[in-house]
VONUKE-539475 format. One line per 4 residues: number of its first residue (from 1); their letters; for each residue y, x, z of N, C-alpha, C. Coordinates in pm, whole numbers, padded with zeros to 5 digits, m for minus. Each point is the difference from the previous one (the first is absolute). Example, Ala and Ser with C-alpha at 12.3 -4.5 7.8 and 13.67 -1.06 7.14 Angstrom:
# VONUKE-539475
1 = AS = m00569,01319,00780,00119,m00089,00000,00120,00090,00000 ~ 00105,m00035,m00072,00119,00082,00006,00109,m00077,00073
This chain:
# VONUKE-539475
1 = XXXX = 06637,15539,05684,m00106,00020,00099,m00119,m00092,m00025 ~ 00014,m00121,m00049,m00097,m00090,m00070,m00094,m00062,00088 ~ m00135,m00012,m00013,m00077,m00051,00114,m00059,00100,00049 ~ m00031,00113,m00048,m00042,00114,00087,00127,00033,00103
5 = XXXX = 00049,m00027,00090,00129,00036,00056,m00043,00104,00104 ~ 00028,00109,00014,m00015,00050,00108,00078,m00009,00133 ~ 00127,m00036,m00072,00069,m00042,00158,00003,m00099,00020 ~ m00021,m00110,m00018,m00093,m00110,00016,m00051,m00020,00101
9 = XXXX = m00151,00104,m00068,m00090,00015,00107,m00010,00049,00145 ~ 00137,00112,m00026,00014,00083,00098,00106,m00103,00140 ~ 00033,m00090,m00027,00061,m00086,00041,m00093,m00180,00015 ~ m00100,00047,00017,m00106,m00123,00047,m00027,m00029,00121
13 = XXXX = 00041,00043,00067,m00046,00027,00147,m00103,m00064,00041 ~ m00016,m00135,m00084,m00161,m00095,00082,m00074,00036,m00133 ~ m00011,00079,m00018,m00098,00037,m00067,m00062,00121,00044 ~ m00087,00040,00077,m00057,00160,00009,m00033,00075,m00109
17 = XXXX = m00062,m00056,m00091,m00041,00072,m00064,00139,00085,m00145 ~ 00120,m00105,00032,00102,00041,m00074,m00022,m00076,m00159 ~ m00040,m00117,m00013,m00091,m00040,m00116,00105,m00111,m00015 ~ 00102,00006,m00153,00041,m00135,m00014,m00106,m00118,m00067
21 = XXXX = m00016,m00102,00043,m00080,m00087,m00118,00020,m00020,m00133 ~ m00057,00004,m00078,m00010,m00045,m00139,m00070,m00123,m00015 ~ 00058,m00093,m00086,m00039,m00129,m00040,m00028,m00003,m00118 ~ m00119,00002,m00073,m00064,m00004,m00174,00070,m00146,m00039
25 = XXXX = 00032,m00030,m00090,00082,m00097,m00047,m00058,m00094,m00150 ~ m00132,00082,m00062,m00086,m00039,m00069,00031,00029,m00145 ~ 00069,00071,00037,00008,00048,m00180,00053,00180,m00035 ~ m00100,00034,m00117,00065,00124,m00045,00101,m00005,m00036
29 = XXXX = 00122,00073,m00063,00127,00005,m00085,00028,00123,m00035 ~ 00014,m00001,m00112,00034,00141,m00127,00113,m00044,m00074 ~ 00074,00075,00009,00153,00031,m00025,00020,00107,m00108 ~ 00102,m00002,m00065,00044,00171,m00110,00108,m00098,m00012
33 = XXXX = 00090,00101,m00008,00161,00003,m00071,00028,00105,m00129 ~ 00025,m00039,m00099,m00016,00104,m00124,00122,m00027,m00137 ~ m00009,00075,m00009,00148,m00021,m00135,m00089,m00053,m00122 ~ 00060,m00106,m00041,m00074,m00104,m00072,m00003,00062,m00154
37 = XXXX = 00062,00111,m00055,m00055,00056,m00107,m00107,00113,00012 ~ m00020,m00030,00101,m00159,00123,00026,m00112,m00104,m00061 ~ m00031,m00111,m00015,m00101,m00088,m00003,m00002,m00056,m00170 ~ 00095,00040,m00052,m00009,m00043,m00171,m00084,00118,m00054
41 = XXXX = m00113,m00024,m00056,m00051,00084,m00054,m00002,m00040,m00176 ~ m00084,00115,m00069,m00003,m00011,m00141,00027,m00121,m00035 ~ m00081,m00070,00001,m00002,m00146,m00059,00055,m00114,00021 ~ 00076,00060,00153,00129,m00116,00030,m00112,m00098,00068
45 = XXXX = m00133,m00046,00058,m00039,m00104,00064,00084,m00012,00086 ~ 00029,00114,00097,00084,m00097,00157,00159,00032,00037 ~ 00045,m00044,m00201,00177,00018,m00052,00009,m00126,00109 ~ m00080,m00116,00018,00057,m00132,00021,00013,00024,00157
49 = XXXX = m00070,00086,00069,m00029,00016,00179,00125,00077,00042 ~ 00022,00051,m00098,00119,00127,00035,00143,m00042,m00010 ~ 00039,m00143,m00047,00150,m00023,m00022,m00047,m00157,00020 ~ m00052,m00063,00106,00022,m00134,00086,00077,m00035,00018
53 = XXXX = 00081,m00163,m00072,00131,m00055,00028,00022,00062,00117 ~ 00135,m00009,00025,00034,00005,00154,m00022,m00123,00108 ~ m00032,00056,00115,m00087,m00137,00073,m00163,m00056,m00019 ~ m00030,00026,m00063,m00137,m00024,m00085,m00065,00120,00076
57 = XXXX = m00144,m00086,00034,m00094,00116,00035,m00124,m00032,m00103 ~ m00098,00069,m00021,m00135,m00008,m00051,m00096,00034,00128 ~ m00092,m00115,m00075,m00085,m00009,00110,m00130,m00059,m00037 ~ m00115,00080,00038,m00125,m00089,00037,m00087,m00001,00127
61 = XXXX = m00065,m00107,m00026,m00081,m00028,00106,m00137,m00017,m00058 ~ m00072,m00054,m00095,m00156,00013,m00079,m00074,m00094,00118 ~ 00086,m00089,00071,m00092,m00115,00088,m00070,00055,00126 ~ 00045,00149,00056,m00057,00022,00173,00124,m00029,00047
65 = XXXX = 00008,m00068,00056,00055,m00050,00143,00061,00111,00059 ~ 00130,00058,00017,00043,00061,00109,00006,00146,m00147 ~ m00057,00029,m00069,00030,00103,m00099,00054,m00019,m00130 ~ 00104,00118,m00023,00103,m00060,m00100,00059,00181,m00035
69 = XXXX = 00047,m00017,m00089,00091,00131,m00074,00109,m00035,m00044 ~ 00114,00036,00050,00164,m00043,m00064,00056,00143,m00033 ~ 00046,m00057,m00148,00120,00167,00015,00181,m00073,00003 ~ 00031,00001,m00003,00201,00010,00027,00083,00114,m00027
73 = XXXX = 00084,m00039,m00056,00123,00083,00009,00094,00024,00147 ~ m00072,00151,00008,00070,m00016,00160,00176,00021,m00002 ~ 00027,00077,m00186,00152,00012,00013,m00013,00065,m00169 ~ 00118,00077,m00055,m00018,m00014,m00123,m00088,00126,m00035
77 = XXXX = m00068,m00068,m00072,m00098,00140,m00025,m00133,00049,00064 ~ 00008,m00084,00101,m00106,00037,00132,m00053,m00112,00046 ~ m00153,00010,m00059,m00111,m00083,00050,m00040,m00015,00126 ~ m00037,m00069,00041,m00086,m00004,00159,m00114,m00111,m00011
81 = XXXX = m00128,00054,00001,m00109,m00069,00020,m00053,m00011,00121 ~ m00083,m00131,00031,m00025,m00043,00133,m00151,m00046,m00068 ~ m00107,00045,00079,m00158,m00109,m00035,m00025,00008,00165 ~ m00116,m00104,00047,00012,m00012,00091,m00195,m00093,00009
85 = XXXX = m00082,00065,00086,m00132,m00052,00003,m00041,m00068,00116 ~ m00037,m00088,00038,m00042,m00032,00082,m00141,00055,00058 ~ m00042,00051,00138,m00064,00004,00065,m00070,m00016,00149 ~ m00081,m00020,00023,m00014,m00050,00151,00033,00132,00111
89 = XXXX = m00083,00124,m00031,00038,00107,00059,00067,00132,m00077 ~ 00084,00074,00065,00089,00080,m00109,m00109,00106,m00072 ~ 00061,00021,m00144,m00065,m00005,m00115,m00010,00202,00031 ~ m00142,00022,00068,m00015,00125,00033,m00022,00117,m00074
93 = XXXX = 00061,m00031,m00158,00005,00095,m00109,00153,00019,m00005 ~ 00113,m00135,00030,00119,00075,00029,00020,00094,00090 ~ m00039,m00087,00126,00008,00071,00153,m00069,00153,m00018 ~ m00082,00021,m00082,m00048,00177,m00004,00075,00037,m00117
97 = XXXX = 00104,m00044,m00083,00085,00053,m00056,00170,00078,00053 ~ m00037,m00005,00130,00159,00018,00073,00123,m00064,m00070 ~ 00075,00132,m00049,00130,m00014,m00082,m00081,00071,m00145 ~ m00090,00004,m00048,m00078,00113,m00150,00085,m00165,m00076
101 = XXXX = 00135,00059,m00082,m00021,m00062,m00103,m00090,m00038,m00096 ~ m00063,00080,m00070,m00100,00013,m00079,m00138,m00083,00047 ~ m00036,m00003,00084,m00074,m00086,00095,00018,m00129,m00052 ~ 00114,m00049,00084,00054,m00103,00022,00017,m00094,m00171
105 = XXXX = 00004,00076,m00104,00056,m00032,m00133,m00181,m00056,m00047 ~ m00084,00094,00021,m00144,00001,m00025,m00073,m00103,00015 ~ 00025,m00050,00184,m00046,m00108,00020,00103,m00169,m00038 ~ 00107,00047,m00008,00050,m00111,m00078,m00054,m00048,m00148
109 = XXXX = m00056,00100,m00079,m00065,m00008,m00099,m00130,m00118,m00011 ~ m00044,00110,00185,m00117,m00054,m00046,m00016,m00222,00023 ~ 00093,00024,00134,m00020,m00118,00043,00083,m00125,m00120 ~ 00076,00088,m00091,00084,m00146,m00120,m00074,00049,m00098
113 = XXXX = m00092,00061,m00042,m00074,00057,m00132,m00027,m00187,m00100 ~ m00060,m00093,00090,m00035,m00109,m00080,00119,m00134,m00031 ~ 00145,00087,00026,00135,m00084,m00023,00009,00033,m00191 ~ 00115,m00046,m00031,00056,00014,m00161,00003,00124,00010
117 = XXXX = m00020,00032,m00161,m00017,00168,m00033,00204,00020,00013 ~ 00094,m00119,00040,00130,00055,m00016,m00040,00125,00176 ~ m00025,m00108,00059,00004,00048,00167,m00073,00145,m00033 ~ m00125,00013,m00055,m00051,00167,m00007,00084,00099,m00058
121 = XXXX = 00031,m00074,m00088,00091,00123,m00091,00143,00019,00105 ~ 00026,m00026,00066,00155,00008,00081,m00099,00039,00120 ~ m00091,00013,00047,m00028,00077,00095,m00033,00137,m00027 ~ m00037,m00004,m00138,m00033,00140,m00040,00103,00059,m00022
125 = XXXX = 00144,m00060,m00056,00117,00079,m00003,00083,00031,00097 ~ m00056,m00059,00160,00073,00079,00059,m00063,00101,00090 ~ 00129,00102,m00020,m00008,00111,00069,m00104,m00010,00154 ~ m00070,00102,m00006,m00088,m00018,00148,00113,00024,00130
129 = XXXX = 00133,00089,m00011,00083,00017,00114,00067,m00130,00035 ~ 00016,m00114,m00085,00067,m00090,00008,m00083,m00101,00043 ~ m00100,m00018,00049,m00129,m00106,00092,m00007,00045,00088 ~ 00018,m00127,00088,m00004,00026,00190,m00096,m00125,00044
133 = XXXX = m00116,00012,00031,m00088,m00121,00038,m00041,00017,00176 ~ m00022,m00131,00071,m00027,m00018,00106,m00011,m00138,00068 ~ m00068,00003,00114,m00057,m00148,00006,00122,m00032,00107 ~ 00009,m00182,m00029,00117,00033,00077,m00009,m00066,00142
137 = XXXX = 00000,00053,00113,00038,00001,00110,00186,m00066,00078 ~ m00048,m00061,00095,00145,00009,00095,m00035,00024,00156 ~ 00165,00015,00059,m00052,00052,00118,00061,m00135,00127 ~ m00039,00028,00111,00119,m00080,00050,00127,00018,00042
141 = XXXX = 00106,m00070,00015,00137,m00004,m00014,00014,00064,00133 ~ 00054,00161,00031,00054,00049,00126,00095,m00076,00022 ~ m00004,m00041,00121,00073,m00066,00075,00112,00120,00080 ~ m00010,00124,00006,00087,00046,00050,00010,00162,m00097
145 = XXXX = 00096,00050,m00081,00081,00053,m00109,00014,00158,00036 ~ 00058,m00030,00171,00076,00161,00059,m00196,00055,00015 ~ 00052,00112,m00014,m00141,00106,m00009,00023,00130,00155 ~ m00038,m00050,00104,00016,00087,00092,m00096,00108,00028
149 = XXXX = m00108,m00009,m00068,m00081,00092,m00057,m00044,00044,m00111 ~ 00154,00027,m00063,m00034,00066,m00118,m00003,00154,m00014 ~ 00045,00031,00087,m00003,00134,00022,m00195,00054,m00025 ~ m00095,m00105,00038,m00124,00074,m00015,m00076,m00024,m00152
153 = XXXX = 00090,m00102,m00063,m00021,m00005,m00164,00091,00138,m00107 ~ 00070,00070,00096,00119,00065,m00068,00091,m00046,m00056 ~ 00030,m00113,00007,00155,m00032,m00036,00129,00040,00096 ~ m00034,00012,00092,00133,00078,00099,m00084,00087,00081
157 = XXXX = 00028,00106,m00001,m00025,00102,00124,00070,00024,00120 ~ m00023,00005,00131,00048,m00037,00109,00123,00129,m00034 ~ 00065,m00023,00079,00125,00087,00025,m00008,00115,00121 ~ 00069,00088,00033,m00026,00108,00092,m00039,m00078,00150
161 = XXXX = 00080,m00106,00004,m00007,m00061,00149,m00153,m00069,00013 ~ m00069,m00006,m00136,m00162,m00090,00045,00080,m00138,m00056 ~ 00085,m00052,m00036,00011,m00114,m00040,m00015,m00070,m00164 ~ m00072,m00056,00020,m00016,m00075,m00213,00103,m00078,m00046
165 = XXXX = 00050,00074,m00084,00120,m00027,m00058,00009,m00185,m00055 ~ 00081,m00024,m00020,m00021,m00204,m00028,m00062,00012,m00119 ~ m00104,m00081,m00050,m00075,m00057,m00112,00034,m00153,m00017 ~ m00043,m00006,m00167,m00052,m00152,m00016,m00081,m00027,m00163
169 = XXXX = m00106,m00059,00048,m00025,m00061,m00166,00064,m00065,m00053 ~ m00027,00004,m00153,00012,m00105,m00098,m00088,m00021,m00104 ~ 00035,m00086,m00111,m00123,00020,m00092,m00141,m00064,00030 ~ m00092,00048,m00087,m00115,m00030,00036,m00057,m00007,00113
173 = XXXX = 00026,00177,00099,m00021,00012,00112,00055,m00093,00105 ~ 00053,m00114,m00012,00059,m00089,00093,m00068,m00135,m00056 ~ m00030,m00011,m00140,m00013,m00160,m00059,m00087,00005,m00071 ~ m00059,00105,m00080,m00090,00023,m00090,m00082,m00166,m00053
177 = XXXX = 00063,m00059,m00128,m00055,m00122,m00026,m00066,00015,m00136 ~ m00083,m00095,m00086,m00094,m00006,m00103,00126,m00036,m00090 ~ m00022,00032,m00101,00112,00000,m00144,m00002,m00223,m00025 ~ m00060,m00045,00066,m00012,m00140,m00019,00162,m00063,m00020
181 = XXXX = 00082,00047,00054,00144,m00080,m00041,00110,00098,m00045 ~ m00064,00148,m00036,00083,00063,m00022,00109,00037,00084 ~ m00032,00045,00083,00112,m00015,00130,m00009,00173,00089 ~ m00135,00048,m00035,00017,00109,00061,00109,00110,00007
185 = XXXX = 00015,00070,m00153,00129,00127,m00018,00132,m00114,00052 ~ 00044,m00126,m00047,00096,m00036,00020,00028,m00047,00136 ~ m00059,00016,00127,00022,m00024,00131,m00026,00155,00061 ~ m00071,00054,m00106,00101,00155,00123,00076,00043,m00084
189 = XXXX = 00053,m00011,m00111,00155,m00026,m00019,00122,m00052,00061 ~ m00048,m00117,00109,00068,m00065,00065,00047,00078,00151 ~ m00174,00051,00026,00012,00081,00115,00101,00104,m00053 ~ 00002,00075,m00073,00042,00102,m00049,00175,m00006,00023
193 = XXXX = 00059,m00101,m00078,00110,m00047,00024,00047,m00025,00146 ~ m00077,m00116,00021,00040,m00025,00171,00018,00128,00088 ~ m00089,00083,m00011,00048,00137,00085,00087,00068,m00020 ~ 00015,m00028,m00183,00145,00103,m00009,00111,m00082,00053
197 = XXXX = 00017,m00127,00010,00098,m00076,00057,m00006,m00008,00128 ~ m00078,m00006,00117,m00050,00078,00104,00070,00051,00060 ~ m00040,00144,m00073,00037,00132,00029,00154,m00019,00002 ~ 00058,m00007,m00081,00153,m00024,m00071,00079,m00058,00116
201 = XXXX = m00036,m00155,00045,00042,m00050,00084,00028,00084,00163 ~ m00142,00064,00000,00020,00077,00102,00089,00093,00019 ~ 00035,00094,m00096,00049,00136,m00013,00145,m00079,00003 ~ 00048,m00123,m00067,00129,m00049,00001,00049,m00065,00159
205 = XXXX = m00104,m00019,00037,00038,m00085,00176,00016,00131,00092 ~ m00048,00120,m00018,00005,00090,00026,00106,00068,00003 ~ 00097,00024,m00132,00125,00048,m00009,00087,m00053,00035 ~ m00006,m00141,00021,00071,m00100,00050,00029,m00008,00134
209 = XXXX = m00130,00036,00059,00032,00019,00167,00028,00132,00031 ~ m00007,00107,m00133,00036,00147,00010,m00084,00053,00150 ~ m00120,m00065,m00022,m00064,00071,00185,m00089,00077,m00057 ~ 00033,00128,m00033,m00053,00137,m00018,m00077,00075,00091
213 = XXXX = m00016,m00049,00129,m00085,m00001,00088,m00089,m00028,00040 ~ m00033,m00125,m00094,m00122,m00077,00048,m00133,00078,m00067 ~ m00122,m00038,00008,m00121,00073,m00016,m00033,m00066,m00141 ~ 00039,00064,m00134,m00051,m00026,m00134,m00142,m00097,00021
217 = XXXX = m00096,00079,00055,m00140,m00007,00018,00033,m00203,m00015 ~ 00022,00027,00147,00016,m00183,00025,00032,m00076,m00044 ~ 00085,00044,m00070,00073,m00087,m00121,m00073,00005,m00066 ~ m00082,00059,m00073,m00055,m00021,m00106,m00123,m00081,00044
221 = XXXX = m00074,00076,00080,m00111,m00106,00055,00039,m00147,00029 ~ 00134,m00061,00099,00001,m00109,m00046,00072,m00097,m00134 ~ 00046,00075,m00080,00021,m00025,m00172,m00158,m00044,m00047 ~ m00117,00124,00030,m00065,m00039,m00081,m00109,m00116,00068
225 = XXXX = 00034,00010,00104,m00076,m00135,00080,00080,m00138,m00057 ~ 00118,m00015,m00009,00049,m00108,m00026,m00047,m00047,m00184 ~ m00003,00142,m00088,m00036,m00005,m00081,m00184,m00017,m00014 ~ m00030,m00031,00057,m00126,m00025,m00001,m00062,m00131,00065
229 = XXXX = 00081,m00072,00085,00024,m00140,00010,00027,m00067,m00086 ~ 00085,00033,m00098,00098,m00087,m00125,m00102,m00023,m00073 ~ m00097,00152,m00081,m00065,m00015,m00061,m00150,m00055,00005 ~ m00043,00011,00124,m00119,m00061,00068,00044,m00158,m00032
233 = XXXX = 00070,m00052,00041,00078,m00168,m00027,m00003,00001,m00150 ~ 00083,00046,m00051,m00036,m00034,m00161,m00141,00016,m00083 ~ m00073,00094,00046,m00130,00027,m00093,m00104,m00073,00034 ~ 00007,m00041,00148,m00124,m00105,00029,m00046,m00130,m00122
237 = XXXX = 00154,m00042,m00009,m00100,m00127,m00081,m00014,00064,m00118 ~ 00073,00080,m00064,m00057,00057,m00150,m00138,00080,00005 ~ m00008,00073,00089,m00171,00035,00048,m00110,m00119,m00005 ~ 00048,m00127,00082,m00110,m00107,00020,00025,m00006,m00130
241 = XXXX = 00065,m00056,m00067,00032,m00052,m00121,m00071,00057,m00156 ~ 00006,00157,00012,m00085,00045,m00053,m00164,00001,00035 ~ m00023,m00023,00128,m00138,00027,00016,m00048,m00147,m00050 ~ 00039,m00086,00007,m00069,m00173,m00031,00018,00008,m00118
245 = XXXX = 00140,00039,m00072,m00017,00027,m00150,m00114,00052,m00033 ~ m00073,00111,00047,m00101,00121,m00024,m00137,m00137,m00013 ~ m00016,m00047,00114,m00065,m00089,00009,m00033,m00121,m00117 ~ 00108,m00043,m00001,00014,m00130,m00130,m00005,00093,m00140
249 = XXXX = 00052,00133,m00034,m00084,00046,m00106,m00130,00042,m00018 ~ m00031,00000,00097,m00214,00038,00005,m00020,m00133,00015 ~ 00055,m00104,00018,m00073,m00126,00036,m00100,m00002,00120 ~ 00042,00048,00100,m00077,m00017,00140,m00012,m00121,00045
253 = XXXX = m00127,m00002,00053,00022,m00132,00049,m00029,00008,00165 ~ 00090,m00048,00095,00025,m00019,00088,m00125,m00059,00129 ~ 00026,00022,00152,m00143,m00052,00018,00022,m00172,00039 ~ 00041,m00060,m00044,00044,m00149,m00046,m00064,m00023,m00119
257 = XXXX = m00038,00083,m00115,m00061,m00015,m00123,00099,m00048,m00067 ~ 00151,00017,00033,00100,m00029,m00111,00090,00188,m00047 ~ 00006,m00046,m00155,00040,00163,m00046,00172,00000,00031 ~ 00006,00133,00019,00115,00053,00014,00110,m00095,m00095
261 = XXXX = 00089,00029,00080,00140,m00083,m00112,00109,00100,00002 ~ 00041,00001,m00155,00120,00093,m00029,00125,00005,00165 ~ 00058,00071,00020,00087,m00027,00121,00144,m00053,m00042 ~ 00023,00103,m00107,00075,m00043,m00126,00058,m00147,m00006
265 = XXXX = m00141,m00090,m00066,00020,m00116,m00014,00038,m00100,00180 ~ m00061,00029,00094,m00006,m00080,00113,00114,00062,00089 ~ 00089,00085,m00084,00116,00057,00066,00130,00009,m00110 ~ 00004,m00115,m00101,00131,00074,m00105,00098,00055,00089
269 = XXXX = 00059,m00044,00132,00111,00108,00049,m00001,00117,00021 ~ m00170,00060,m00048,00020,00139,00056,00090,00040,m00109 ~ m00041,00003,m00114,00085,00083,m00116,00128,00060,00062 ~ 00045,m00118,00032,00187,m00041,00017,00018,00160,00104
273 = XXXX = m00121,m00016,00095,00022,00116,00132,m00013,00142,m00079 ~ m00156,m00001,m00072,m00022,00132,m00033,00117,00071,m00082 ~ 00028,m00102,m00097,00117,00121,m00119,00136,m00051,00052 ~ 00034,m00078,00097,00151,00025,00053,00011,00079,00127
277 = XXXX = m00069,00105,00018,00044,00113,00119,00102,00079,m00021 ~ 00077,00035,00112,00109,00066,m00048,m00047,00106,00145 ~ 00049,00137,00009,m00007,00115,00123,00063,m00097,00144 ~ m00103,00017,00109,00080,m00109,00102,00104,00083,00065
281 = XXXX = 00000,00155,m00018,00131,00090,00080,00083,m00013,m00118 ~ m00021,00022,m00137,00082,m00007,m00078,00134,m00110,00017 ~ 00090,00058,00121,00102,m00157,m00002,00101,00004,m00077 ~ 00040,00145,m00139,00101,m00073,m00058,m00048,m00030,m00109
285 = XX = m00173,m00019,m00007,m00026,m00084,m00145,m00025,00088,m00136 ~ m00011,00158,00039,m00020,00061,m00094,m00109,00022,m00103
């Protein structure tokens, strides 16, 4: 659902106009994922871009501040390039590029044209379907998950009785954060999980009390309310956490006139929190 969310929006209630905010975050980012023997051409220049130790990224920067081009091995065989520009307002040749691959590949051209002829020649070899550019934005952290008006985004359609069936976000549409700690796909992964463990828990407390009577509906609505507490508690500080990150990589400076600081560094315990999560319904540890 991403940051355009429609049920989202449709679930704003203090908002009239139905408008989630967007936050510009100060930089373009252009992306491609591509099979790393597409990019060896005749003469073998970019044999050396295409088979990167493992772990090893390539990378430049040519001395702007905040702009840089890395390629990596995202797995065997398969490249993933990242460049990334700094700007004050979003860069309105992406923004009128929608999703136009081809677009998007063009103006990457244009804006790294005065990097190493390695960086041109590997932009020229990749495929235009495989470039996705956009400025990057975040949103703020919903504080509440269940979607009781989702029925007017179309994700549930009311039922014969007039009632909207239970909703809930996840994903972007709930957290939508800037690629700054790498944290976005892998926390609605988390969501993702947690609901299936959730769900699970529920359907098992259920057979357990064998009460075949009770109203599904409710159950599920309060499953996914409880599931949306858990996860509201866990994503807050990885949300702040990413946004000051976002910050300390643009080098903002604060209205104190002191710049942003990694969160990273003025928090080593986060690590310990972020990559030791385990599902909080998940209770036999699966």
């Amino acid at each position: 659902d991403e940051l355009g969310s429609g049920s989202r929006r449709a679930d704003d209630d203090d908002d009239n106009d139905n408008d989630v905010p967007l936050y510009y975050r100060g930089r373009t980012m252009f992306r491609a994922v591509l099979n790393a023997d597409s990019i060896i051409d005749d003469d073998g220049r970019l044999r050396h871009l295409a088979r990167p130790p493992r772990g090893i990224a390539y990378s430049w920067t040519c001395g702007e501040a905040g702009k840089g081009f890395v390629v990596r091995e995202a797995s065997d065989g398969v490249l993933a390039v990242t460049a990334t520009v700094p700007s004050e307002e979003p860069d309105r040749a992406v923004s009128a590029t929608g999703r136009r691959p081809e677009c998007a590949k063009r103006r990457a051209a244009e804006l790294f044209e005065d990097y190493p002829e390695a960086v041109r020649a590997l932009l020229e070899r990749i495929p235009p379907s495989a470039m996705h550019a956009n400025s990057i934005h975040d949103m703020d952290l919903l504080e509440d998950w269940t979607c009781p008006a989702a029925a007017a985004a179309g994700v549930g359609e009311k039922d014969g009785g007039g009632v909207t069936p239970p909703a809930v976000l996840i994903g972007d549409a709930a957290h939508a954060m800037t690629p700054a700690l790498g944290q976005g796909a892998n926390v609605a992964l988390e969501d993702a999980a947690e609901l299936g463990a959730a769900l699970g828990a529920a359907l098992a407390a259920s057979a357990d009390r064998n009460d075949g009577g009770a109203d599904g509906a409710d159950v599920l609505r309060g499953t996914l309310r409880s599931f949306s507490d858990v996860r509201v508690e866990r994503v807050r500080e990885i949300h702040r956490a990413n946004r000051e990150e976002t910050k300390f990589k643009n080098q903002e400076v604060g209205s104190d006139g002191e710049k942003a600081q990694s969160y990273k560094e003025r928090h080593p315990e986060f690590r310990g929190r972020l990559f030791g999560w385990t599902p909080f319904f998940d209770k036999e540890g699966v």
